[in-house]
C-alpha positions as a Markdown table, in Angstrom:
| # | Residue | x | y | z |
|---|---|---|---|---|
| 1 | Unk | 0.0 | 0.0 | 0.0 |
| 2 | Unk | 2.5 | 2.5 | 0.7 |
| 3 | Unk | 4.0 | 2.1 | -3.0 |
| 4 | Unk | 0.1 | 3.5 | -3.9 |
| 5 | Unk | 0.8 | 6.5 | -1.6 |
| 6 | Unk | 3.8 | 7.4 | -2.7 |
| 7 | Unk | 2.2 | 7.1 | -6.3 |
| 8 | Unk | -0.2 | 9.5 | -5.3 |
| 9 | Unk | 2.6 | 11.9 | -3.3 |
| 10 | Unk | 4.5 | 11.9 | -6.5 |
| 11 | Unk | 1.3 | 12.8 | -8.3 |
| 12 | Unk | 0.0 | 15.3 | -6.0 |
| 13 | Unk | 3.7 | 17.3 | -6.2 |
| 14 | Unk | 3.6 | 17.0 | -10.3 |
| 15 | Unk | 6.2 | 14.7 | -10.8 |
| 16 | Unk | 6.3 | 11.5 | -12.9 |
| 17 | Unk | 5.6 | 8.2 | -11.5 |
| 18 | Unk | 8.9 | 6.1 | -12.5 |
| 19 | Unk | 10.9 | 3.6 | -10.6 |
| 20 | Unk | 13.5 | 6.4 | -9.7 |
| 21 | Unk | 11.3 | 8.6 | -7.9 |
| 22 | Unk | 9.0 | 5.9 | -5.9 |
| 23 | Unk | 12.3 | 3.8 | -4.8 |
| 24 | Unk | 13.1 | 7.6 | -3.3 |
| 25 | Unk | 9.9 | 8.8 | -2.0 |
| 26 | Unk | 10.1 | 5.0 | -0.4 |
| 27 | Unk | 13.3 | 5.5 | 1.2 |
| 28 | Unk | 12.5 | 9.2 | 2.2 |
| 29 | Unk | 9.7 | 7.4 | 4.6 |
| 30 | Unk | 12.3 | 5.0 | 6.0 |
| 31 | Unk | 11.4 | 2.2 | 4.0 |
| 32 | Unk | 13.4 | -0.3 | 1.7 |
| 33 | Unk | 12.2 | -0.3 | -1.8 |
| 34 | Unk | 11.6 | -3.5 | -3.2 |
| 35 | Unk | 12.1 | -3.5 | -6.9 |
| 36 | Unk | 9.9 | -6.0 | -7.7 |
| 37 | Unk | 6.9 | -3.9 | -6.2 |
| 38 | Unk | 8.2 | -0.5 | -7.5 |
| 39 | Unk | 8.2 | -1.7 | -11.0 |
| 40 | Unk | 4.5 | -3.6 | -10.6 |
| 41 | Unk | 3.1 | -0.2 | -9.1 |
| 42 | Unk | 4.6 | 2.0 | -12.1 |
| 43 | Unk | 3.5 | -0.4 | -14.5 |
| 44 | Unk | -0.1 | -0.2 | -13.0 |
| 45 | Unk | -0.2 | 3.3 | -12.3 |
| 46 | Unk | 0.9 | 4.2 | -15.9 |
| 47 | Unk | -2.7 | 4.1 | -17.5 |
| 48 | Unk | -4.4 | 5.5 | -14.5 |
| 49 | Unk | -5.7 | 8.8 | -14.4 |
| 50 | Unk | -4.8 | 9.4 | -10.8 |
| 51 | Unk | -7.3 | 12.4 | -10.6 |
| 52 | Unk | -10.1 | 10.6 | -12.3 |
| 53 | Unk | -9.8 | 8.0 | -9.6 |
| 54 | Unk | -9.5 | 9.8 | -6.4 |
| 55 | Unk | -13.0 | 11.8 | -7.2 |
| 56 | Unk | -14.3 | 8.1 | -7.7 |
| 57 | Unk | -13.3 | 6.9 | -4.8 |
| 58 | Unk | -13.8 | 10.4 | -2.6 |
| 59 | Unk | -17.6 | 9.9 | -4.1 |
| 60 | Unk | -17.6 | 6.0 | -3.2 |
| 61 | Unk | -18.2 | 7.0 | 0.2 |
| 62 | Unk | -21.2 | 9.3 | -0.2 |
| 63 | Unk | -22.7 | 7.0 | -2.5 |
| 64 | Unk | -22.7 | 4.4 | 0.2 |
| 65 | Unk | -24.2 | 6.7 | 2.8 |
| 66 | Unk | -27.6 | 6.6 | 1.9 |
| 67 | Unk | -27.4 | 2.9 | 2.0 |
| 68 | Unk | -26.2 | 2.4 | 5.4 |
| 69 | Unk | -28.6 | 5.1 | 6.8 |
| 70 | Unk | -31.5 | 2.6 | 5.4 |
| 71 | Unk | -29.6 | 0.1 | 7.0 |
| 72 | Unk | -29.6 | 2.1 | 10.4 |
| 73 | Unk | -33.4 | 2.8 | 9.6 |
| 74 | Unk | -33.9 | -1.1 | 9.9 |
| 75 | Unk | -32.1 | -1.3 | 12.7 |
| 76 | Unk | -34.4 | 1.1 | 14.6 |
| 77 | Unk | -37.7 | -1.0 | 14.2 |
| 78 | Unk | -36.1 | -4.1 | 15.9 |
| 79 | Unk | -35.2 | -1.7 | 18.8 |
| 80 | Unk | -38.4 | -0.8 | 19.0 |
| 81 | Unk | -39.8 | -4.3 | 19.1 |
| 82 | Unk | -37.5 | -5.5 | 22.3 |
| 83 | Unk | -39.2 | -2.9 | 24.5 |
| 84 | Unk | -42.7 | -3.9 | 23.4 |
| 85 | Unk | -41.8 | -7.2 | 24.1 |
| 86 | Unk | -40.6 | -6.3 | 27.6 |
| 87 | Unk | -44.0 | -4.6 | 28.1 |
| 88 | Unk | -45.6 | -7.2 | 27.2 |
| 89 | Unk | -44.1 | -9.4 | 29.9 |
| 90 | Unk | -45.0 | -6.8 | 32.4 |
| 91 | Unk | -48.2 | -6.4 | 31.5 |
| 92 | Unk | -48.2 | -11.2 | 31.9 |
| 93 | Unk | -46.6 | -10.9 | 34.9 |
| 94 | Unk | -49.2 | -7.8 | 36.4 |
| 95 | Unk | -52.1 | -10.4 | 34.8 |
| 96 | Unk | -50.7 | -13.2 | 36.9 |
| 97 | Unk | -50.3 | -11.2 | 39.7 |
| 98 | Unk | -54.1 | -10.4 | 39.6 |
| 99 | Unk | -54.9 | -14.0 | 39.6 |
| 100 | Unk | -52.9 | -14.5 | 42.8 |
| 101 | Unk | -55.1 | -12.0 | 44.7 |
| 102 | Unk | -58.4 | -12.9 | 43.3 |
């Protein structure tokens, strides 16, 4: 992952994604480039439209939203039913109680 983000560092400062200047931004970070990922991350990157794909995945996120707050929404019902259930059990044991005392 971090040969990504230093992709996208190298991006974000306008330079060019090559072997060169990821084996540095690596190094800069502390790490040990290995050249076997460098060269797999340059060749993948070198198609990508880096901006395209950042907005796509910034919009990911909001696009999901809607979905988990309709899966919060079902959530709340089931709530709803474990306290009706409980009153229902107080309202069996009152009835029981009753019975008791005639």
């Amino acid at each position: 992952m971090e040969y990504v983000y230093a992709g996208m560092v190298i991006h974000k400062a306008g330079g060019t994604i090559d072997e060169a200047t990821v084996k540095k931004v690596i190094e800069a970070a502390g790490g040990k480039p290995d050249d076997m990922r460098v060269k797999a991350v340059v060749a993948a990157l070198k198609d990508v439209d880096i901006d395209k794909a950042i907005k796509e995945a910034a919009a990911a996120p909001v696009a999901a939203a809607p979905a988990a707050a309709a899966s919060d929404g079902g959530a709340a019902p089931a709530k709803e039913a474990k306290p009706k259930e409980e009153k229902k059990s107080a309202e069996a044991a009152s009835a029981g109680l009753g019975a008791l005392f005639g």
